[in-house]
C-alpha positions in Angstrom: -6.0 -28.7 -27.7 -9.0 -26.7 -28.6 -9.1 -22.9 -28.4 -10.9 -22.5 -25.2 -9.1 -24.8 -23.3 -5.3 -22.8 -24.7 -7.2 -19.5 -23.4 -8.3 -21.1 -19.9 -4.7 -21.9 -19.5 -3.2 -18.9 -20.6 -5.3 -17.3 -18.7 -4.7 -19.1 -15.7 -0.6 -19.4 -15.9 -1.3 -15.2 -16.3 -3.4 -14.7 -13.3 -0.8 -16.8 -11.4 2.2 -15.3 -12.8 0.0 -11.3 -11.8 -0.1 -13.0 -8.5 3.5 -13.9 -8.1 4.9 -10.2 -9.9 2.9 -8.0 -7.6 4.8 -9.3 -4.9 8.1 -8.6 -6.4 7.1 -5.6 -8.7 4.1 -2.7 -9.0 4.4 -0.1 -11.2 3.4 3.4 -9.7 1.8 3.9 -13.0 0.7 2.6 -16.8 4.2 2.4 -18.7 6.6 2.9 -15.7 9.3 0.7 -14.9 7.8 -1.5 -11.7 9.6 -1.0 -8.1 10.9 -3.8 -7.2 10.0 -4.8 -3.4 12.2 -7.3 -1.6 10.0 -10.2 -0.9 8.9 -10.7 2.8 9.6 -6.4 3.2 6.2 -4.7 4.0 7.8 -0.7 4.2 3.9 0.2 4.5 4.1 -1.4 8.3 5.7 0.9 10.4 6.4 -0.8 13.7 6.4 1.1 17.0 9.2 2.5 18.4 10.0 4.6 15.5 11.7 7.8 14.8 10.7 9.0 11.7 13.5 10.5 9.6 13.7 14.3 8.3 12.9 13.9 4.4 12.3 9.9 4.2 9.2 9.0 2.5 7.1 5.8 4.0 4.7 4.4 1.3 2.2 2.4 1.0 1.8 -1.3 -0.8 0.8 0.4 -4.0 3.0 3.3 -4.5 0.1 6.0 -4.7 0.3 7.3 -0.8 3.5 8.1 1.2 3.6 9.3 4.5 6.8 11.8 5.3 8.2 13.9 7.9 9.0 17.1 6.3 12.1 19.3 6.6 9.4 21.8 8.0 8.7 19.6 11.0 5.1 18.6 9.5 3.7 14.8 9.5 2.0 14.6 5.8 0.1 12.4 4.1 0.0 12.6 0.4 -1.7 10.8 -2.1 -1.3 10.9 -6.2 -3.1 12.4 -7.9 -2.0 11.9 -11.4 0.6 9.8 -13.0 2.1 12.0 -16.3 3.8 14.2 -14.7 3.5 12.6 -11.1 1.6 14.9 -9.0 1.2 14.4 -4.8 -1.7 16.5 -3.3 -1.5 16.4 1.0 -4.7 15.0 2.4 -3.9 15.0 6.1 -1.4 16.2 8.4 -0.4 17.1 11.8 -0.6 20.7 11.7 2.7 21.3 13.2 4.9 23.1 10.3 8.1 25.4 11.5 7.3 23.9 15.3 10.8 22.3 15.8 9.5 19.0 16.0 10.3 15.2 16.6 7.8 12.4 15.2 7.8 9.4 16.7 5.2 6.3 17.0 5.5 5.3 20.1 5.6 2.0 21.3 2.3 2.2 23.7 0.6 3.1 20.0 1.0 6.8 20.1 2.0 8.7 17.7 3.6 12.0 18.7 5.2 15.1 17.6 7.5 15.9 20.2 9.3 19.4 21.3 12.6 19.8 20.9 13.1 19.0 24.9 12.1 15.6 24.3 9.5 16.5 27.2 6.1 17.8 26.1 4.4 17.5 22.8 2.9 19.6 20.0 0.3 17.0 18.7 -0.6 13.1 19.4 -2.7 10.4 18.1 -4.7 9.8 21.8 -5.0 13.3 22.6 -6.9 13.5 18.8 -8.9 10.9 19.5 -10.2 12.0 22.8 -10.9 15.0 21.0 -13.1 13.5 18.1 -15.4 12.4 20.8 -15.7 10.5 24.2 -15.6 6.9 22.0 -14.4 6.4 18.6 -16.8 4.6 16.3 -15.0 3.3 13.8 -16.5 2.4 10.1 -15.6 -1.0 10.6 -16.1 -3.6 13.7 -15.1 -3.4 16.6 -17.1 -0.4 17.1 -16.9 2.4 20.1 -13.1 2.3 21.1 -13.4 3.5 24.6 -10.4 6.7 24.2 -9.5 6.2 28.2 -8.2 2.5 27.3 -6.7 3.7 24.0 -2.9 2.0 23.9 -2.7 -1.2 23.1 -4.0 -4.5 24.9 -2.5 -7.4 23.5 0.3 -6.9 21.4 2.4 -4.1 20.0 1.4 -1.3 17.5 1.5 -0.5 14.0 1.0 2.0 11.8 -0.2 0.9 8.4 0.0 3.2 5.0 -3.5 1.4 3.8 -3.8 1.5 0.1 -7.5 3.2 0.5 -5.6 6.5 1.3 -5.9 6.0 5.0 -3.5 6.0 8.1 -4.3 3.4 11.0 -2.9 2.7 13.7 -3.7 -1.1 15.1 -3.1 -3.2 18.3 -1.6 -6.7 16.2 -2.4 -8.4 19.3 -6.6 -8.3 18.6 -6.4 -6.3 15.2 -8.5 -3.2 16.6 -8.0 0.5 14.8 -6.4 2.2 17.7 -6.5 5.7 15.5 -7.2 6.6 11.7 -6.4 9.7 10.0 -9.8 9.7 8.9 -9.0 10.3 4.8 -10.1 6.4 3.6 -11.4 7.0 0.0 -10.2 10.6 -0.1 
C-alpha cells in the first residue's frame, strides 16, 4: 500500500473513531480527562415541567456553559472562560438574587421564578419577551414571534443549553425559538 493511500485510511478510521468518542467522551479542556456521557442522555435538553434544583449545575453538550440555580435564589448562566485554572464568568441571569425564589420551566414553555407562595412570580420568560418588544425577531427564521401567542403550538417545550453560549427555549412540535437569553457568541 502506498503512503497516501495508509494516510487516507488513517485518516478516515480517525475521523470516524472522533465521531464515535465525542459521543461517549469530551474533554472540558486540552489534557483533561474527557466526561464520559451515557450515550442516548442529552443533560443540555431540559424538558418542561422542571424544577430546577438548589446548587445542580445543567450544562451544555460541550462542557463550556452551565446553567444553575444558585443557593442565592438567582437563575445563571455561565460560560468558561479559561481552562488552567477553570474559570466561569455569568453572562446572563434572572436578576432575582436573595428573592426567596422557585425556578421552574413550565410546561406551557415558561420559564418562571416563582415566590415562595407558589402564587405570583418574581421574573418569567413571556413577560421578558413582551417586554423586548411587541414581536420578537429572532436572528434566525421563523422571524417576528407574535409575544400574545407565545407558548407552545404543537408540541411540548424545551430548554436547550446551546453550545454558542445561548439559552433557548423551543416549541419541538415546529422547532420555533419560543425565548432566548440573547448571549449567542458572548
Amino acid at each position: 500500500m502506498n503512503k497516501r493511500l495508509t494516510m487516507i485510511c488513517l485518516t478516515t478510521f480517525f475521523a470516524c473513531s472522533g465521531i464515535f468518542t465525542a459521543n461517549h467522551a469530551i474533554a472540558d479542556c486540552p489534557g483533561d480527562p474527557p466526561r464520559i456521557r451515557v450515550p442516548g442522555s442529552k443533560p443540555w435538553i431540559i424538558p418542561s415541567n422542571t424544577v430546577f434544583e438548589k446548587g445542580r449545575n445543567y450544562w451544555s453538550q460541550d462542557y463550556t456553559l452551565f446553567l444553575t440555580f444558585q443557593k442565592d435564589t438567582n437563575l445563571v448562566l455561565y460560560k468558561q472562560i479559561s481552562c488552567h485554572p477553570k474559570k466561569f464568568k455569568a453572562i446572563w441571569n434572572t436578576r432575582t438574587a436573595g428573592l426567596l425564589a422557585k425556578a421552574v420551566f413550565q410546561k406551557d414553555g415558561n420559564l418562571v421564578l416563582y415566590k415562595p407562595d407558589g402564587v405570583a412570580n418574581y421574573w418569567n420568560s413571556i413577560a421578558e419577551v413582551k417586554k423586548r418588544n411587541k414581536k420578537w425577531t429572532d436572528s434566525l427564521p421563523p422571524y417576528e414571534i407574535d409575544s400574545q401567542t407565545y407558548t407552545t403550538q404543537f408540541g411540548p417545550a424545551i430548554l436547550v443549553i446551546q453550545n454558542d453560549n445561548n439559552l433557548v427555549i423551543y416549541d419541538t412540535g415546529n422547532g420555533r425559538p419560543l425565548w432566548d437569553s440573547r448571549t449567542a457568541a458572548h
